[in-house]
PyMOL Python script that loads the backbone (N, CA, C, O; Angstrom):
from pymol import cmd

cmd.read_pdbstr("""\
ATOM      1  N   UNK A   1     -16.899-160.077 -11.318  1.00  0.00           N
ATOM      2  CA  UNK A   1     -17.927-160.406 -12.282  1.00  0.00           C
ATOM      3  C   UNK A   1     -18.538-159.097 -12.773  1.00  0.00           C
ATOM      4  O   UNK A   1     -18.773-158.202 -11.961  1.00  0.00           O
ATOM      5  N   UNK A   2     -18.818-158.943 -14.144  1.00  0.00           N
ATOM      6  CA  UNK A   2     -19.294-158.115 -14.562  1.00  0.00           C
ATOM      7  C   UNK A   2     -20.568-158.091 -14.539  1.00  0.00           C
ATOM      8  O   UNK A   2     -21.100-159.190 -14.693  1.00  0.00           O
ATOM      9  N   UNK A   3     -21.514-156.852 -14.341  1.00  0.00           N
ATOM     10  CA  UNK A   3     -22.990-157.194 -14.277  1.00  0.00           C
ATOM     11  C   UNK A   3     -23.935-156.076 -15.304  1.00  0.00           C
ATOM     12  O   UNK A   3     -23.488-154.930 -15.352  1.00  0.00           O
ATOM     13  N   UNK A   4     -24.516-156.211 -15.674  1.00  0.00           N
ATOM     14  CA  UNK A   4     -25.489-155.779 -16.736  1.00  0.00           C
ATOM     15  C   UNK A   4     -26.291-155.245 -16.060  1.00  0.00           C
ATOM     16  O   UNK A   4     -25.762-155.551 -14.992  1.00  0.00           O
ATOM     17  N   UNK A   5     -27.499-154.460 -15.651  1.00  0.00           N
ATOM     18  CA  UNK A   5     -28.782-154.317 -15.597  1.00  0.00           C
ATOM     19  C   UNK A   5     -29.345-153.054 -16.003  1.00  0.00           C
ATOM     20  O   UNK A   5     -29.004-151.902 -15.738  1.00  0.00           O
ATOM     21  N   UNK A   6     -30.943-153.852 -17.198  1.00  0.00           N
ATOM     22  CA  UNK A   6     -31.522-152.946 -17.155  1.00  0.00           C
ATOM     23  C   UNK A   6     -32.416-152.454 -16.423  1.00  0.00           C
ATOM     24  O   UNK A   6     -33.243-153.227 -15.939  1.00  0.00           O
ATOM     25  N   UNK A   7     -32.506-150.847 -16.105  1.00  0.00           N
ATOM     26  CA  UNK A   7     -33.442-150.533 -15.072  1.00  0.00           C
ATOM     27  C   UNK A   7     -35.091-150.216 -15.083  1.00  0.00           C
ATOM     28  O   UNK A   7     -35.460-149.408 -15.935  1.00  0.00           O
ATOM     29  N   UNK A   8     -36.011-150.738 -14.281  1.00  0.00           N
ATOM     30  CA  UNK A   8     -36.942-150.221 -14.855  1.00  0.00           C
ATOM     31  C   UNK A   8     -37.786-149.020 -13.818  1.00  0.00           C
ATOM     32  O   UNK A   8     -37.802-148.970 -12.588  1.00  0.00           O
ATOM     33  N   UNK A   9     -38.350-148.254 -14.668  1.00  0.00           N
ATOM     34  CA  UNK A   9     -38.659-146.994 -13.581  1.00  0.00           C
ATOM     35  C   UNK A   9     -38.321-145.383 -14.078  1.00  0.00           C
ATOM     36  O   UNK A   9     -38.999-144.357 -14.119  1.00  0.00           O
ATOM     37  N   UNK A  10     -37.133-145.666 -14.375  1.00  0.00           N
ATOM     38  CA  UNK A  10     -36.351-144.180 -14.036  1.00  0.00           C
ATOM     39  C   UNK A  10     -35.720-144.107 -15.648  1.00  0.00           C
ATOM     40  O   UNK A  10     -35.665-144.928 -16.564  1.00  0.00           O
ATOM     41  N   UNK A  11     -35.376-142.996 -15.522  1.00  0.00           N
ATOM     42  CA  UNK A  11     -34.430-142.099 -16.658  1.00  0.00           C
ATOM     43  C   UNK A  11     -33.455-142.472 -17.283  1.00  0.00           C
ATOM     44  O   UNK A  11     -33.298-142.079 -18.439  1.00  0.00           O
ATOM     45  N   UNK A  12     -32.372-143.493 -16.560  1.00  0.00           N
ATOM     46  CA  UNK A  12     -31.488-143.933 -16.923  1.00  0.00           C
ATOM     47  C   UNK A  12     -31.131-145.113 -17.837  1.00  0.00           C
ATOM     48  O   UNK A  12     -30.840-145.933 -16.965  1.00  0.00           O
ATOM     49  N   UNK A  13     -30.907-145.933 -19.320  1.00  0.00           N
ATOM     50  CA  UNK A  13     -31.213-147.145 -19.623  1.00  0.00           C
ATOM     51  C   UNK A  13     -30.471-148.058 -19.408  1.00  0.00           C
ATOM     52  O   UNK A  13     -30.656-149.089 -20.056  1.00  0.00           O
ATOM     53  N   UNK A  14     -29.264-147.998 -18.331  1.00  0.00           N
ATOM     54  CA  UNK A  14     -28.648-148.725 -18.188  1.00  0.00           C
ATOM     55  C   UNK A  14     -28.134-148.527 -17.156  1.00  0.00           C
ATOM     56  O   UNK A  14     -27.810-147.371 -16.885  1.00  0.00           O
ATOM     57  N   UNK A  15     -27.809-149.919 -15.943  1.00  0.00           N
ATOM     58  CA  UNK A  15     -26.778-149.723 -15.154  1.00  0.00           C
ATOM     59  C   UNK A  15     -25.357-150.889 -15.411  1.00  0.00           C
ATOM     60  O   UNK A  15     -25.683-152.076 -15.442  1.00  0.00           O
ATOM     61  N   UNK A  16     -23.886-150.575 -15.584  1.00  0.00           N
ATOM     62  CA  UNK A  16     -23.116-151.735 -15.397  1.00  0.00           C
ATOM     63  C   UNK A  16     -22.100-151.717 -14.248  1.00  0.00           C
ATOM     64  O   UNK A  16     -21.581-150.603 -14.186  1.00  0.00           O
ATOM     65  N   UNK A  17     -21.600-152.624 -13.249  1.00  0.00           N
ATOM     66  CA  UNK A  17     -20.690-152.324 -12.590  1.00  0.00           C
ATOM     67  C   UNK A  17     -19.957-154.070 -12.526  1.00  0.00           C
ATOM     68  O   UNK A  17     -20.412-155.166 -12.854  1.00  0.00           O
ATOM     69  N   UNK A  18     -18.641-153.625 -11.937  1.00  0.00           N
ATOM     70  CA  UNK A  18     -18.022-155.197 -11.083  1.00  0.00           C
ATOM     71  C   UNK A  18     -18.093-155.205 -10.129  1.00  0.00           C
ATOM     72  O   UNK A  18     -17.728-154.345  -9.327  1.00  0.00           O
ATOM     73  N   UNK A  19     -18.787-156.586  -9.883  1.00  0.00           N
ATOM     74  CA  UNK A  19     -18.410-157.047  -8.015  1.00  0.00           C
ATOM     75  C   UNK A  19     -17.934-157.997  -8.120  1.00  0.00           C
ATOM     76  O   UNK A  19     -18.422-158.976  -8.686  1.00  0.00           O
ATOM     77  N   UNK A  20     -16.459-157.903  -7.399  1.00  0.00           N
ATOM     78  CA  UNK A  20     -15.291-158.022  -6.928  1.00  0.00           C
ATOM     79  C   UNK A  20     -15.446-158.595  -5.914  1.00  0.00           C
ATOM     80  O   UNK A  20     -15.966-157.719  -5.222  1.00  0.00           O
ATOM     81  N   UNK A  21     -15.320-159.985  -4.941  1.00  0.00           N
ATOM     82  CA  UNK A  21     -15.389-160.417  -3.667  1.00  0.00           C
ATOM     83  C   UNK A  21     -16.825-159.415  -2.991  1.00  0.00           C
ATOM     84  O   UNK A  21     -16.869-158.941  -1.856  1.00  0.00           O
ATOM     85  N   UNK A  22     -17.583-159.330  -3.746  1.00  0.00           N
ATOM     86  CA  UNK A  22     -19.113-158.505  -3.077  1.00  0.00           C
ATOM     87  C   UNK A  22     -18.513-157.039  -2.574  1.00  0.00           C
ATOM     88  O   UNK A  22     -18.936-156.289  -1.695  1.00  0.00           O
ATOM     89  N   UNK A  23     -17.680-156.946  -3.218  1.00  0.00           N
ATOM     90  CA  UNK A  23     -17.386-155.179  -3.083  1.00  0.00           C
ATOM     91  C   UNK A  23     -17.734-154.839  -4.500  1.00  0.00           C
ATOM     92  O   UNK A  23     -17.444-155.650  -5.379  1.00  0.00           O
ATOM     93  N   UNK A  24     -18.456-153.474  -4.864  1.00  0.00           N
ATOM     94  CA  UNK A  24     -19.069-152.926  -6.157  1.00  0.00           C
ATOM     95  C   UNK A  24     -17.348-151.960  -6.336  1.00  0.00           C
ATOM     96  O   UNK A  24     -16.529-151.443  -5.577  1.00  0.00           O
ATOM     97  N   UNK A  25     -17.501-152.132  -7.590  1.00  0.00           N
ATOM     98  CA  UNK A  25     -16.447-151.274  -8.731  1.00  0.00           C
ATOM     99  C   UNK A  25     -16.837-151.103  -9.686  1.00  0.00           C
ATOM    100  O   UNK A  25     -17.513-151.912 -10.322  1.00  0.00           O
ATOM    101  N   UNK A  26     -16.350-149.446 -10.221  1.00  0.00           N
ATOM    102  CA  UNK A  26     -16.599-149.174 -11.735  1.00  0.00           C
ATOM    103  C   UNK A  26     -18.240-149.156 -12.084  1.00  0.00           C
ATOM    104  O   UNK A  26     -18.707-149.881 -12.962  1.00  0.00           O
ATOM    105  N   UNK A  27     -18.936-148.369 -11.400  1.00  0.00           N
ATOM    106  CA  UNK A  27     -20.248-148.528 -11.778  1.00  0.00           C
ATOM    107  C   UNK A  27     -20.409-147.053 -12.457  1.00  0.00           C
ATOM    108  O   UNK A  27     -19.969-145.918 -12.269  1.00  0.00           O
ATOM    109  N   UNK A  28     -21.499-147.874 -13.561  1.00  0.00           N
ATOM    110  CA  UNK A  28     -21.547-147.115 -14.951  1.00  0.00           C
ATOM    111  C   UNK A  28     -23.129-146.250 -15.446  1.00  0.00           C
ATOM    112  O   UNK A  28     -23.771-147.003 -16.179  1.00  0.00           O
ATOM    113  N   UNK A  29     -23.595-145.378 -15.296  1.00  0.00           N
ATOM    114  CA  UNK A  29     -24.898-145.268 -15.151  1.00  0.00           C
ATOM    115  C   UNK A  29     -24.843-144.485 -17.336  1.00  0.00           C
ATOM    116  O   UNK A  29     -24.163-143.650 -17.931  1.00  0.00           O
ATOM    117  N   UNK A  30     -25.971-145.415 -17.702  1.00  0.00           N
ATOM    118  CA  UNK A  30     -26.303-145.028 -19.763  1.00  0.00           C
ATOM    119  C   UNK A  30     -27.623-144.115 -19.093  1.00  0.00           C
ATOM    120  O   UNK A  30     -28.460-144.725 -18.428  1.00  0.00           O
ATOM    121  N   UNK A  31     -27.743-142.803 -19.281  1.00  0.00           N
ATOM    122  CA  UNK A  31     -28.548-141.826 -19.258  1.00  0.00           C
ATOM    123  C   UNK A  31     -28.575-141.623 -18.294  1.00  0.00           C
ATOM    124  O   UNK A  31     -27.666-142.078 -17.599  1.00  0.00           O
ATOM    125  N   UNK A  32     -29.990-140.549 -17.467  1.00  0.00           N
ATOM    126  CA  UNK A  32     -30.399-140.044 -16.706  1.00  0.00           C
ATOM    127  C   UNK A  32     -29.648-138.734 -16.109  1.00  0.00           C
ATOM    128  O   UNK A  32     -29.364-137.770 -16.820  1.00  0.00           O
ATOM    129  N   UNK A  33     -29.415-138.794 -14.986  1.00  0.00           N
ATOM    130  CA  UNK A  33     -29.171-137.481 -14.887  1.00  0.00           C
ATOM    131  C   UNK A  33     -27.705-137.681 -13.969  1.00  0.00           C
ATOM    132  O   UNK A  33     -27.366-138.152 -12.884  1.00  0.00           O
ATOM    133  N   UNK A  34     -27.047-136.959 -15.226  1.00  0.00           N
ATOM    134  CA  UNK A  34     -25.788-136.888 -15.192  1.00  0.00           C
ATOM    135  C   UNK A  34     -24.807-136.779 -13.884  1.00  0.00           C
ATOM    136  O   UNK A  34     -24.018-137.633 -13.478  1.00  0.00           O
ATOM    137  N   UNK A  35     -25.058-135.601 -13.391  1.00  0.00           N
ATOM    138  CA  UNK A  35     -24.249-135.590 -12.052  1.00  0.00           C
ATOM    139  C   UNK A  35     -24.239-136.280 -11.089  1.00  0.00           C
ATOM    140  O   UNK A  35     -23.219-136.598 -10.478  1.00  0.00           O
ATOM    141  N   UNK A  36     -26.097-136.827 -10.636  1.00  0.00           N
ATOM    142  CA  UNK A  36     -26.597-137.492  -9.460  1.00  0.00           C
ATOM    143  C   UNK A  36     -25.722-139.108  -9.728  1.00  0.00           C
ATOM    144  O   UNK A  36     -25.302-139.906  -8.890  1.00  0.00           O
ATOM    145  N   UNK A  37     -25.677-139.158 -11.285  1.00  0.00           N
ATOM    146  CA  UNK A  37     -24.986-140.567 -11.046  1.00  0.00           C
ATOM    147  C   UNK A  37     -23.755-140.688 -11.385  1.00  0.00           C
ATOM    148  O   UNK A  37     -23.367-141.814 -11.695  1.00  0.00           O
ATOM    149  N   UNK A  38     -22.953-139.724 -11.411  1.00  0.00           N
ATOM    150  CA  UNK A  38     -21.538-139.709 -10.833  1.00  0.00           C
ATOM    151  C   UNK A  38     -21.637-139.763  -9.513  1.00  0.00           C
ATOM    152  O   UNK A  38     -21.329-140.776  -8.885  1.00  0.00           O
ATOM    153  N   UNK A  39     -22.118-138.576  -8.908  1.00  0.00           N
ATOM    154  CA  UNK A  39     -21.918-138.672  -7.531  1.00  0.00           C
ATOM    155  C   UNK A  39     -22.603-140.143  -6.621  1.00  0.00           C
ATOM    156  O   UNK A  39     -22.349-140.222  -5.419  1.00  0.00           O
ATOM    157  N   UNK A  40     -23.389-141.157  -7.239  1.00  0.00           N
ATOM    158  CA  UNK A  40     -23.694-141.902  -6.619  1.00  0.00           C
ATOM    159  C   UNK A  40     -22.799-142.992  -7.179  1.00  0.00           C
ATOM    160  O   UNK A  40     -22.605-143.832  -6.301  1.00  0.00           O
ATOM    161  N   UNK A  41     -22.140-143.312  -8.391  1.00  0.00           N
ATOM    162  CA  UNK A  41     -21.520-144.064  -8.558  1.00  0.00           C
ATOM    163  C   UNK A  41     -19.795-143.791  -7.782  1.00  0.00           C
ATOM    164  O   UNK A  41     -19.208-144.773  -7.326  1.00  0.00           O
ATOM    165  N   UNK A  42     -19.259-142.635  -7.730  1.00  0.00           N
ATOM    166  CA  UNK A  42     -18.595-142.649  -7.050  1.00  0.00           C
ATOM    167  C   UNK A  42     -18.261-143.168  -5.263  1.00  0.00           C
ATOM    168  O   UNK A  42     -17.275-143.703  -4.758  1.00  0.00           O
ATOM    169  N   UNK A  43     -19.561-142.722  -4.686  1.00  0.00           N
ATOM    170  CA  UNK A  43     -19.902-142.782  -3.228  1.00  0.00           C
ATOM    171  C   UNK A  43     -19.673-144.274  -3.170  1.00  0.00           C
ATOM    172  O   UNK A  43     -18.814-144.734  -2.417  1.00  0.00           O
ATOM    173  N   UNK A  44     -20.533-145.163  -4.063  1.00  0.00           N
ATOM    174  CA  UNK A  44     -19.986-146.354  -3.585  1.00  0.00           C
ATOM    175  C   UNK A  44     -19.217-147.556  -4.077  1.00  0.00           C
ATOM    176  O   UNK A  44     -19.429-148.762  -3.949  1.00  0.00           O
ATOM    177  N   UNK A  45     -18.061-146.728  -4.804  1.00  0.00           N
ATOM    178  CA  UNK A  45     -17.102-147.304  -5.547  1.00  0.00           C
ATOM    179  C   UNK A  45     -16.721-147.822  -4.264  1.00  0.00           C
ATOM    180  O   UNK A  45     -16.795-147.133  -3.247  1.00  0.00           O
ATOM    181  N   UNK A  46     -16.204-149.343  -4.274  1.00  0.00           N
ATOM    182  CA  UNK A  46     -15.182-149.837  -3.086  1.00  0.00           C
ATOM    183  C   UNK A  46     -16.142-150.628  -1.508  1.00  0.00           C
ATOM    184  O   UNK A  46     -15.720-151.167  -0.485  1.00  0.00           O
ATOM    185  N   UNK A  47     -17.392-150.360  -1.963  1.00  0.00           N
ATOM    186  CA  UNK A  47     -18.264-150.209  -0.934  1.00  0.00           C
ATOM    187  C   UNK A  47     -18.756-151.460  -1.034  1.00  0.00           C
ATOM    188  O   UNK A  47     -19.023-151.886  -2.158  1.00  0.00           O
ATOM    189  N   UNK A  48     -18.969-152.294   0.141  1.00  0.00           N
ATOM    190  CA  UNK A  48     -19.643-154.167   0.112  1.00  0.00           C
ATOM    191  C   UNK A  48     -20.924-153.428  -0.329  1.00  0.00           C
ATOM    192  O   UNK A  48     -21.395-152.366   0.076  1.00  0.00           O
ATOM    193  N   UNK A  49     -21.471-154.520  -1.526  1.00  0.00           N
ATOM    194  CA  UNK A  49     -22.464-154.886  -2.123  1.00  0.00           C
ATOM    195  C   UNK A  49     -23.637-154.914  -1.356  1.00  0.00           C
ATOM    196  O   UNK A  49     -24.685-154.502  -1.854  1.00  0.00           O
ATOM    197  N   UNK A  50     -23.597-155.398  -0.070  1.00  0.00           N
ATOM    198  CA  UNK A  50     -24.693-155.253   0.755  1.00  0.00           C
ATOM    199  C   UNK A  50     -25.222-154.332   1.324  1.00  0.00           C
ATOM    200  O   UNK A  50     -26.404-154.237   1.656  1.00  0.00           O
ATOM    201  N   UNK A  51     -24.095-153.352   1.519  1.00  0.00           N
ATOM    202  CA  UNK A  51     -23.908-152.434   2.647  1.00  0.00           C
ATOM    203  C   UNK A  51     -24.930-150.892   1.605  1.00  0.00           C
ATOM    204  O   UNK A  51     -25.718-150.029   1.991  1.00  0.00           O
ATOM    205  N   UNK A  52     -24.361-151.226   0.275  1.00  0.00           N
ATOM    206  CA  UNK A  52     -25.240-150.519  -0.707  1.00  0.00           C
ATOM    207  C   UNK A  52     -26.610-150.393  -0.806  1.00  0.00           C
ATOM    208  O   UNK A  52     -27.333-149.404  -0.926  1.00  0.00           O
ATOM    209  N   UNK A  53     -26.916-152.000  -0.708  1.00  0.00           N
ATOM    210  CA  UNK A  53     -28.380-152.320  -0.916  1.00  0.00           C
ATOM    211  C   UNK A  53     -28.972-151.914   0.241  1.00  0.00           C
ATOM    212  O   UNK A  53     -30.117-151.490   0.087  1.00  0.00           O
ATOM    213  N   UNK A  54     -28.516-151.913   1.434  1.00  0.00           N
ATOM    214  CA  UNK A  54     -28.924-151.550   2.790  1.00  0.00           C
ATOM    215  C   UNK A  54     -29.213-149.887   2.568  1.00  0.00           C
ATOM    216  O   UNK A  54     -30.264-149.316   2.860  1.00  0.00           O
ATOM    217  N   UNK A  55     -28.160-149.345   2.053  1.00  0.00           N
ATOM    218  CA  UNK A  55     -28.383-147.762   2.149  1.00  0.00           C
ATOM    219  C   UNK A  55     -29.578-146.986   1.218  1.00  0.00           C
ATOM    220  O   UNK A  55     -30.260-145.965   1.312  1.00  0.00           O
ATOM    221  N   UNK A  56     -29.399-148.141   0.236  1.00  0.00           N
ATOM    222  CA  UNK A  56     -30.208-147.289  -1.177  1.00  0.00           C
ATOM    223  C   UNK A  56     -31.531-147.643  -2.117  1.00  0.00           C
ATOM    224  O   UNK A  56     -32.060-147.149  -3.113  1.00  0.00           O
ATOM    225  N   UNK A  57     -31.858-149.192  -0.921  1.00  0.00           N
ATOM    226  CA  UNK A  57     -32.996-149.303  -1.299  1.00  0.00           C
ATOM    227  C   UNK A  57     -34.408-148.979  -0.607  1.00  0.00           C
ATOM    228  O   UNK A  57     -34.721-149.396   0.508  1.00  0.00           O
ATOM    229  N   UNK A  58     -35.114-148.277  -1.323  1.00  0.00           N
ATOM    230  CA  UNK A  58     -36.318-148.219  -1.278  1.00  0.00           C
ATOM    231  C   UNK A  58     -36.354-146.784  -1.658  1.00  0.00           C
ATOM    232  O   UNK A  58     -37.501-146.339  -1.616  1.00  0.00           O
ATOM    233  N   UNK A  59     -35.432-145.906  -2.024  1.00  0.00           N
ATOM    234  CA  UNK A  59     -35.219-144.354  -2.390  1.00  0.00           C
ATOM    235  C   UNK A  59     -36.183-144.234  -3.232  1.00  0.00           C
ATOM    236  O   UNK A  59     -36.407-145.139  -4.036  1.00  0.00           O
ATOM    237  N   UNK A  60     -37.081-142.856  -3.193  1.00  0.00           N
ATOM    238  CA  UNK A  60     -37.636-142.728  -4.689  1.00  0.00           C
ATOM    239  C   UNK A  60     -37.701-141.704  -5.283  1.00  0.00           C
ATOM    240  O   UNK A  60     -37.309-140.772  -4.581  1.00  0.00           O
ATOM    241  N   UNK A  61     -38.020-141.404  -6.284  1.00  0.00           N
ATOM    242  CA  UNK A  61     -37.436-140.121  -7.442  1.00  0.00           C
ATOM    243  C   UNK A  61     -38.889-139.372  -7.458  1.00  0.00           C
ATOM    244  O   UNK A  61     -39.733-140.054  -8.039  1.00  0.00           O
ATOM    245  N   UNK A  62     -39.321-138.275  -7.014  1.00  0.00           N
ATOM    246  CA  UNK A  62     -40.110-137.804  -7.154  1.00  0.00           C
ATOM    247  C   UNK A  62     -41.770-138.848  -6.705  1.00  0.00           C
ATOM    248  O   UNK A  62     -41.992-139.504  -5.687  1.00  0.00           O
ATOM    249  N   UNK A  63     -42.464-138.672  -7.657  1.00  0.00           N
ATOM    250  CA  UNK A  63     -43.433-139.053  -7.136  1.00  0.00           C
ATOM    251  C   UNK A  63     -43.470-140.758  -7.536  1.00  0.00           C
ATOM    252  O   UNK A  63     -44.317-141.546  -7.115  1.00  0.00           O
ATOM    253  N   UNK A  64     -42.296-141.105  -8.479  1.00  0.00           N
ATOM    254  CA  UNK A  64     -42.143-142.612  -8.756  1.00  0.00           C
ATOM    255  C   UNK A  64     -42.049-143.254  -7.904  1.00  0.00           C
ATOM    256  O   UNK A  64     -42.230-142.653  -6.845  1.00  0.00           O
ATOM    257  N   UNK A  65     -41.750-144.699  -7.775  1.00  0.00           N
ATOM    258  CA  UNK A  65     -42.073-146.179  -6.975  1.00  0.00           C
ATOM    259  C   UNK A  65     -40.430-146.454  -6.608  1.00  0.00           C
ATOM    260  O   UNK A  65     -39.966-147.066  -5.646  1.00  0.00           O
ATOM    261  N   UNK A  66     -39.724-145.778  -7.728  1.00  0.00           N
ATOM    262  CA  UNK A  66     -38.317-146.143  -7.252  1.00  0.00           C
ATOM    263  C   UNK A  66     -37.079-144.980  -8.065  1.00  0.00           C
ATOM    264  O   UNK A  66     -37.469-143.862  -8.403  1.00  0.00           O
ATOM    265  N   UNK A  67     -36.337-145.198  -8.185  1.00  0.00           N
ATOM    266  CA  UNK A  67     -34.819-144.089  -8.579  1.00  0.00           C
ATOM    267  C   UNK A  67     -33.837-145.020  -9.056  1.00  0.00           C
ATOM    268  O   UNK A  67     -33.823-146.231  -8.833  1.00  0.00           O
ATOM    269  N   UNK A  68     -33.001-144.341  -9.745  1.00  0.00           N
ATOM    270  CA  UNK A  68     -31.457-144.575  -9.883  1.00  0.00           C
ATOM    271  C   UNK A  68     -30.683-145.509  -8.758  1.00  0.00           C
ATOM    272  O   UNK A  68     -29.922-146.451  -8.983  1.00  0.00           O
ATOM    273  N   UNK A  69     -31.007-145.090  -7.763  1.00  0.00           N
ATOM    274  CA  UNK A  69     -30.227-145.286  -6.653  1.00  0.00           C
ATOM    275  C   UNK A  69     -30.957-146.958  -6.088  1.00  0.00           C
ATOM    276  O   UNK A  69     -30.510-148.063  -5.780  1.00  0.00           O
ATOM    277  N   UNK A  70     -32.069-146.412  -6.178  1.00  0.00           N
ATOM    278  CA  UNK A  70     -32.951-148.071  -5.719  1.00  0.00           C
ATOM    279  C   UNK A  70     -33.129-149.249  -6.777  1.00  0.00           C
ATOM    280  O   UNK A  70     -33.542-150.373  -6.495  1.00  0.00           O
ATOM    281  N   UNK A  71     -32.694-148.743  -8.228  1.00  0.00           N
ATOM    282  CA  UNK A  71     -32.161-149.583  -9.096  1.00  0.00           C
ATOM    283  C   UNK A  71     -30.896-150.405  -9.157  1.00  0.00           C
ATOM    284  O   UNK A  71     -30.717-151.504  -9.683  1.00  0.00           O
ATOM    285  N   UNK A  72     -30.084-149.649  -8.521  1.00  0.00           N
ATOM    286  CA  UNK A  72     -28.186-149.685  -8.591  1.00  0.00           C
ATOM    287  C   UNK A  72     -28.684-151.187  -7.384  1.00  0.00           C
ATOM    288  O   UNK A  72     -28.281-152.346  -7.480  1.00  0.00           O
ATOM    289  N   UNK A  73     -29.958-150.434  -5.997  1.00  0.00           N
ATOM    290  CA  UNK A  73     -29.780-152.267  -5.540  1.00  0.00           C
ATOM    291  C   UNK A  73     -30.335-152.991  -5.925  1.00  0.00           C
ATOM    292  O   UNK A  73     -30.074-154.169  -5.680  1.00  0.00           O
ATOM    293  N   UNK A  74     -31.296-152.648  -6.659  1.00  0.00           N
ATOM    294  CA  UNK A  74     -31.910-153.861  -7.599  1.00  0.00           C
ATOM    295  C   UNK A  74     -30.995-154.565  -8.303  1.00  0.00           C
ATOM    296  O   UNK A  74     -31.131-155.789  -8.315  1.00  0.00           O
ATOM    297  N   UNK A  75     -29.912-153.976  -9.011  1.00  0.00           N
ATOM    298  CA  UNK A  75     -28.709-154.551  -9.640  1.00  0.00           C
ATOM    299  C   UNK A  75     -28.117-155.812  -9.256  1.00  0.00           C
ATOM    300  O   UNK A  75     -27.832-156.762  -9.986  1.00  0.00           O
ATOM    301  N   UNK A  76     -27.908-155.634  -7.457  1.00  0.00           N
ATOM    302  CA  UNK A  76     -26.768-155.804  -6.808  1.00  0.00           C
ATOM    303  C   UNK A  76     -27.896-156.901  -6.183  1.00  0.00           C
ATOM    304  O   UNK A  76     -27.354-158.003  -6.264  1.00  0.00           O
ATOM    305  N   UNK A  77     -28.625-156.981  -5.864  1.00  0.00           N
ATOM    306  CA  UNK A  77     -29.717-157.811  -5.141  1.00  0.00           C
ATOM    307  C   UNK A  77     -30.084-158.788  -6.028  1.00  0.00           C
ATOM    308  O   UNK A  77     -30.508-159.908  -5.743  1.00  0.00           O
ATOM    309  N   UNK A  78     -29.864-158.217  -7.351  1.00  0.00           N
ATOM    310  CA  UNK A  78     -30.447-159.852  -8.149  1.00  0.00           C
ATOM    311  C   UNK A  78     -28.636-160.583  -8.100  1.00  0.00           C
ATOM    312  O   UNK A  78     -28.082-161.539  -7.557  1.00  0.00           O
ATOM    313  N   UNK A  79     -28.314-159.645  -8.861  1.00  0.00           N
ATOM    314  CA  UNK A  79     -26.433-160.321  -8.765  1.00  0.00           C
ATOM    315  C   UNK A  79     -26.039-161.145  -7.488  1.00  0.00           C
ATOM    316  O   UNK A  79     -25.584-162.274  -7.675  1.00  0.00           O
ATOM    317  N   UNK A  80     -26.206-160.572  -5.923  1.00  0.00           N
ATOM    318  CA  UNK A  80     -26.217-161.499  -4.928  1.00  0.00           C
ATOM    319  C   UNK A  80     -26.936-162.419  -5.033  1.00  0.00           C
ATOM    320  O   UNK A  80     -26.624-163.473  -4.477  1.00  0.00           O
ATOM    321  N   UNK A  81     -27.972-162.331  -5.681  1.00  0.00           N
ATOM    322  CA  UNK A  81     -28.987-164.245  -5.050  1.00  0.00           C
ATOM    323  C   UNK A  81     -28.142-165.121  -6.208  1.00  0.00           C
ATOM    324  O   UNK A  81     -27.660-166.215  -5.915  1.00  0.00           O
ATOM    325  N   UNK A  82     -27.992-164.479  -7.694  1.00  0.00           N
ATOM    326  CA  UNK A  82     -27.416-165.711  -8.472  1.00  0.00           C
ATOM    327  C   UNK A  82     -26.296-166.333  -8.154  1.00  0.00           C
ATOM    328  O   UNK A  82     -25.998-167.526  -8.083  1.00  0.00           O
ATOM    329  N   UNK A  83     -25.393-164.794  -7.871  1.00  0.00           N
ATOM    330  CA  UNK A  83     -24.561-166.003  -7.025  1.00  0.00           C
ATOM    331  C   UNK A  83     -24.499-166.632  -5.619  1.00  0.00           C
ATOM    332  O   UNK A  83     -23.476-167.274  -5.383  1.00  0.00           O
ATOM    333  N   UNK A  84     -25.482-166.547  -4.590  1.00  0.00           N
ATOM    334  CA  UNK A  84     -25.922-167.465  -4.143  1.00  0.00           C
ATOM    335  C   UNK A  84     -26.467-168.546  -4.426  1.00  0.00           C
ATOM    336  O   UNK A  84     -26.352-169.485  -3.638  1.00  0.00           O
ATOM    337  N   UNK A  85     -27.153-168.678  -5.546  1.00  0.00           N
ATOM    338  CA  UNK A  85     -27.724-169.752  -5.912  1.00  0.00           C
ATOM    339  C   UNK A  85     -27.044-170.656  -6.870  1.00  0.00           C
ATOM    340  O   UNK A  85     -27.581-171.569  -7.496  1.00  0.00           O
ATOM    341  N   UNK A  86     -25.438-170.190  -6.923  1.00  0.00           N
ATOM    342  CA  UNK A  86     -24.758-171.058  -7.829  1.00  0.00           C
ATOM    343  C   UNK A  86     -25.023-170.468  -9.336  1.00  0.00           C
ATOM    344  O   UNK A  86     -24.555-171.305 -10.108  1.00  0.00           O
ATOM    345  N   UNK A  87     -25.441-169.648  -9.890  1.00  0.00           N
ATOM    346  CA  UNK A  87     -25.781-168.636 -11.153  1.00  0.00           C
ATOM    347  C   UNK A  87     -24.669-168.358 -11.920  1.00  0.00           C
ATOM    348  O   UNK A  87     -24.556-168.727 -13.089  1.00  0.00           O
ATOM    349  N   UNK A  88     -23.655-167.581 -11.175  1.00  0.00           N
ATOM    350  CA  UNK A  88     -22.415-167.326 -11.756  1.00  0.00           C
ATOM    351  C   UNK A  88     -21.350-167.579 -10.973  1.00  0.00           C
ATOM    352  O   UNK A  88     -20.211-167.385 -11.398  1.00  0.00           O
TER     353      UNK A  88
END
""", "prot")
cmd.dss("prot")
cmd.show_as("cartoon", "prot")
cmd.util.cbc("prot")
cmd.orient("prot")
């Protein structure tokens, strides 16, 4: 399933990736800062969906409430409940 989200908080205006049987693929970061989100979209190419949200939420970017990284589980955390809840 393909997933959309926009982020709110941080630098970046977009996140997109697929989850695949709750493994994340192909995640796509529209702005912010360039390298940090290669290197974070790479790290958890292939990686269970959960195991992400476990690692990368609550991170924060300077003196903000949240980051790139604590967005990517915001992503993945709304995407898990819908499809728990029968959504998609």
């Amino acid at each position: 399933m393909e997933i959309k989200y926009k982020p709110r908080g941080v630098c970046s205006q977009a996140i997109r990736l697929d989850l695949e049987d709750g493994v994340v693929h192909n995640v796509k970061f529209t702005g912010g800062c360039s390298g940090n989100a290669q290197g974070l979209c790479r790290l958890v190419e292939g990686m269970p969906a959960e195991e992400v949200v476990k690692r990368l939420r609550g991170i924060r970017c300077g003196f903000k409430p949240t980051s790139c990284p604590d967005q990517l589980a915001a992503a993945l955390e709304q995407a898990l409940a819908e499809k728990n809840s029968g959504g998609q």
